[in-house]
TORDO-499805 format. One line per field, with one value per residue (C-alpha): residue in one letter; x, y, z. Coordinates in steps of 0.5 Angstrom, whole numbers, plus 2048, in hexadecimal, padded with zeros to 3 digits. Example, Ala and Ser with C-alpha at 12.3 -4.5 7.8 and 13.67 -1.06 7.14 Angstrom:
type <- (a s)
u <- (819 81B)
v <- (7F7 7FE)
w <- (810 80E)
//
This chain:
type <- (x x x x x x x x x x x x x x x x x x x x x x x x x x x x x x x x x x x x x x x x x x x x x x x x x x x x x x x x x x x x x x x x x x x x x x x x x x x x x x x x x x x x x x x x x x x x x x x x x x x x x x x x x x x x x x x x x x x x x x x x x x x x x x x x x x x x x x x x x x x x x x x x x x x x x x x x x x x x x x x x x x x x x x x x x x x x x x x x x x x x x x x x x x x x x x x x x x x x x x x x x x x x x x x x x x x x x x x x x x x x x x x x x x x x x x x x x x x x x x x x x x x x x x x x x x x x x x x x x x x x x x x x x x x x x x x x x x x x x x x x x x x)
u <- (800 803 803 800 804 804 808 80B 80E 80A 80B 806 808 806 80B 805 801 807 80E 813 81A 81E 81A 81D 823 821 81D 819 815 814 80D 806 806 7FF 7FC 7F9 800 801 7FC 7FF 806 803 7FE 7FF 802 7FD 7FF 7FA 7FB 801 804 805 80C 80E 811 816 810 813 811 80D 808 808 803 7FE 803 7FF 7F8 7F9 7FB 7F6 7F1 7F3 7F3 7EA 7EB 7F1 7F0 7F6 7FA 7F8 7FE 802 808 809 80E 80F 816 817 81D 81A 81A 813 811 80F 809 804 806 806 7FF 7FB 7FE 7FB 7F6 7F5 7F3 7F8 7FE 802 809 80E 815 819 81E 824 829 82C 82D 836 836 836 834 82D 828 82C 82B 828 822 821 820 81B 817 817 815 80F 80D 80A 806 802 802 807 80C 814 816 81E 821 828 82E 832 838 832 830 834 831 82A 82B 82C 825 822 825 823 81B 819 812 812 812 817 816 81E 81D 821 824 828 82C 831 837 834 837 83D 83B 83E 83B 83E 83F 836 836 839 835 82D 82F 830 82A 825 827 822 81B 818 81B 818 81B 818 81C 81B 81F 825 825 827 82C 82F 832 82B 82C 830 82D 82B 827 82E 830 82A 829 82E 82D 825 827 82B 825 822 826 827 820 81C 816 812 815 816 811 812 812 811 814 810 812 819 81B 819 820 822 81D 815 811 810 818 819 813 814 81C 819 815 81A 81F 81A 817 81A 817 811 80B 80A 810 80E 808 80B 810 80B 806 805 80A 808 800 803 808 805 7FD 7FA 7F3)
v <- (800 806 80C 812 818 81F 824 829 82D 82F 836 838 840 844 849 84D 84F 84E 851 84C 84E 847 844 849 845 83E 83D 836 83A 841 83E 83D 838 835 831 82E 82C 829 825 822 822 81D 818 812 814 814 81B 81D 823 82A 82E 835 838 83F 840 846 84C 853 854 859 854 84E 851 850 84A 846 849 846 83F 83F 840 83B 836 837 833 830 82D 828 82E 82E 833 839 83B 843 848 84D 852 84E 853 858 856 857 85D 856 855 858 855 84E 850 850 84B 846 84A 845 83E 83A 83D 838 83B 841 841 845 843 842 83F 845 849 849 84A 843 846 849 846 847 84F 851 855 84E 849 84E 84F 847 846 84A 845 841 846 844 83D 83D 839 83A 838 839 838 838 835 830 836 83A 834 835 83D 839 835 83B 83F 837 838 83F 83F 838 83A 839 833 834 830 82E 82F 82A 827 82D 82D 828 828 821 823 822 81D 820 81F 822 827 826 820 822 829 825 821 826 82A 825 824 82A 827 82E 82C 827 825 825 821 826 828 824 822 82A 829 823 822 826 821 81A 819 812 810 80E 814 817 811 813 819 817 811 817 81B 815 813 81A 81C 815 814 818 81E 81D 81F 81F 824 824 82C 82C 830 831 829 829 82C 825 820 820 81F 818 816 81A 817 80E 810 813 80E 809 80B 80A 804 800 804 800 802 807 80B 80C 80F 814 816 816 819 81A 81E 823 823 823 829 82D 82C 82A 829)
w <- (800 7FE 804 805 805 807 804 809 803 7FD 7FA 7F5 7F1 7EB 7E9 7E6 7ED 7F1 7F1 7F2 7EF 7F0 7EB 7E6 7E5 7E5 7DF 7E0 7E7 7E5 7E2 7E6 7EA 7ED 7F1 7EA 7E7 7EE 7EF 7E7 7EB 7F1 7ED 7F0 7F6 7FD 7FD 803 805 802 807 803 804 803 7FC 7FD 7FA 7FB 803 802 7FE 803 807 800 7FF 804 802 7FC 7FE 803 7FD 7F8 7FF 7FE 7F8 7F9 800 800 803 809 80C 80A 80C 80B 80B 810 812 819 818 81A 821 826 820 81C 821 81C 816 819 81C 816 812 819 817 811 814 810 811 816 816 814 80E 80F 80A 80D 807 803 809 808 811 813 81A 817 81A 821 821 827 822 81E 825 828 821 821 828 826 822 82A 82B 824 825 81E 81C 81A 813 813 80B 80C 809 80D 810 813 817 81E 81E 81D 823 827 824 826 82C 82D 82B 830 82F 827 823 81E 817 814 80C 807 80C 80D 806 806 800 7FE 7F7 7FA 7FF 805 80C 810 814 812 814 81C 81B 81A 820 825 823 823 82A 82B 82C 828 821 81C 814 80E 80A 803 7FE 7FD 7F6 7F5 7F9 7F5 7EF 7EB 7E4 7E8 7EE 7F1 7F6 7FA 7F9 7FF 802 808 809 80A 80F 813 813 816 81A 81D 81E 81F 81A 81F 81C 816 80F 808 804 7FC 7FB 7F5 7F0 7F2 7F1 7EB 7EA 7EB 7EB 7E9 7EF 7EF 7EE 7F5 7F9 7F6 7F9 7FF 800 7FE 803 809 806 80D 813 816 813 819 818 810 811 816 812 80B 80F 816 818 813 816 81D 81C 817 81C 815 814)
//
């Protein structure tokens, strides 16, 4: 029996009501996609529910970012959870902005991107940690998208913000095209020694080789993850549709599906279905 999923990162854009200035370089995305080339994407998968994920809009539109999803989710009801951008930068001042996107019953949990940020110590500034740690006050979750060297700095902000629940995006980058481990294999295990921190396993043939990857490839790196944080806070993610960069949709989920075909049928639809429901409070 084929298992159910829950897709815990989706993004959905159309660059023509919304801004998004990465996509100008990246001619295979910068085109609409909608949760009707989605649904092709995922046909005969058990894909249950979608947790929509930020997609990097200008910010002053990410307010009208989250609006629009939770627009195309009344006729679209897979997507059960939205991830919204808020400048957590901004420190306590982000508290207005974070109200009204909880304002929108399917908003779960806040992005900041983290990622392309050239101070590896970002997410530590004092400004950054209280802009996250309003996120209690709403009930929000944390999503870090980070690279491998940004890790030890996530650890203190997890640290710092005990009340939030934090979500590691893509198993925090690591240079699987090199097939290095460390030091990202020591730096997961640490932080997944804090009981606030859950990993969506995401994202990781983009950071293989794009046009040569095999499954043996991710293999290590999801068994880590997996190790380090234990089914009951792990998920998946499709990243759907940045891994089309390296893979349809359906190659990436029978090699995730591949890679966790020895746990017990418990653990399984932890990892596939639900953690994400637990972290992200679906419905």
């Amino acid at each position: 029996m084929a298992e159910v999923l829950v897709d815990a990162h989706l993004h959905l854009w159309d660059p023509s009501r919304l801004r998004y200035p990465w996509l100008d370089g990246v001619p295979l995305l910068s085109r609409p996609y909608l949760p009707v080339d989605i649904d092709a994407a995922i046909a005969g998968l058990q894909v249950e529910q979608q947790v929509f994920v930020q997609c990097d809009c200008i910010p002053s539109q990410s307010l009208e970012e989250a609006h629009w999803v939770a627009s195309l989710a009344q006729a679209s009801p897979r997507i059960a959870g939205i991830v919204a951008h808020a400048p957590v930068e901004l420190g306590e001042a982000v508290r207005a902005h974070v109200e009204e996107l909880a304002r929108i019953p399917l908003v779960k949990g806040i992005r900041r991107l983290i990622q392309g940020e050239q101070d590896p110590r970002f997410c530590t500034r004092p400004q950054f940690v209280a802009g996250v740690k309003e996120l209690a006050l709403f009930g929000l979750s944390f999503d870090l998208c980070l690279r491998a060297d940004q890790l030890p700095a996530a650890l203190e902000l997890v640290r710092s913000c005990p009340q939030v629940s934090f979500v590691i995006d893509h198993c925090a980058k690591p240079d699987i095209r090199s097939h290095a481990m460390e030091p990202w294999r020591t730096d997961m295990r640490a932080i997944a020694g804090l009981p606030n921190v859950s990993c969506k396993i995401s994202g990781l043939v983009t950071e293989a080789d794009a046009k040569a990857w095999v499954a043996s490839d991710l293999k290590p790196y999801i068994d880590h993850a997996i190790s380090c944080f234990s089914p009951d806070r792990c998920m998946y993610g499709g990243d759907w549709p940045v891994v089309l960069l390296a893979s349809s949709y359906r190659r990436w989920a029978d090699t995730f599906l591949a890679a966790i075909a020895t746990l017990g049928a418990d653990e399984r639809r932890k990892v596939c279905a639900t953690t994400a429901r637990r972290v992200y409070r679906l419905g």
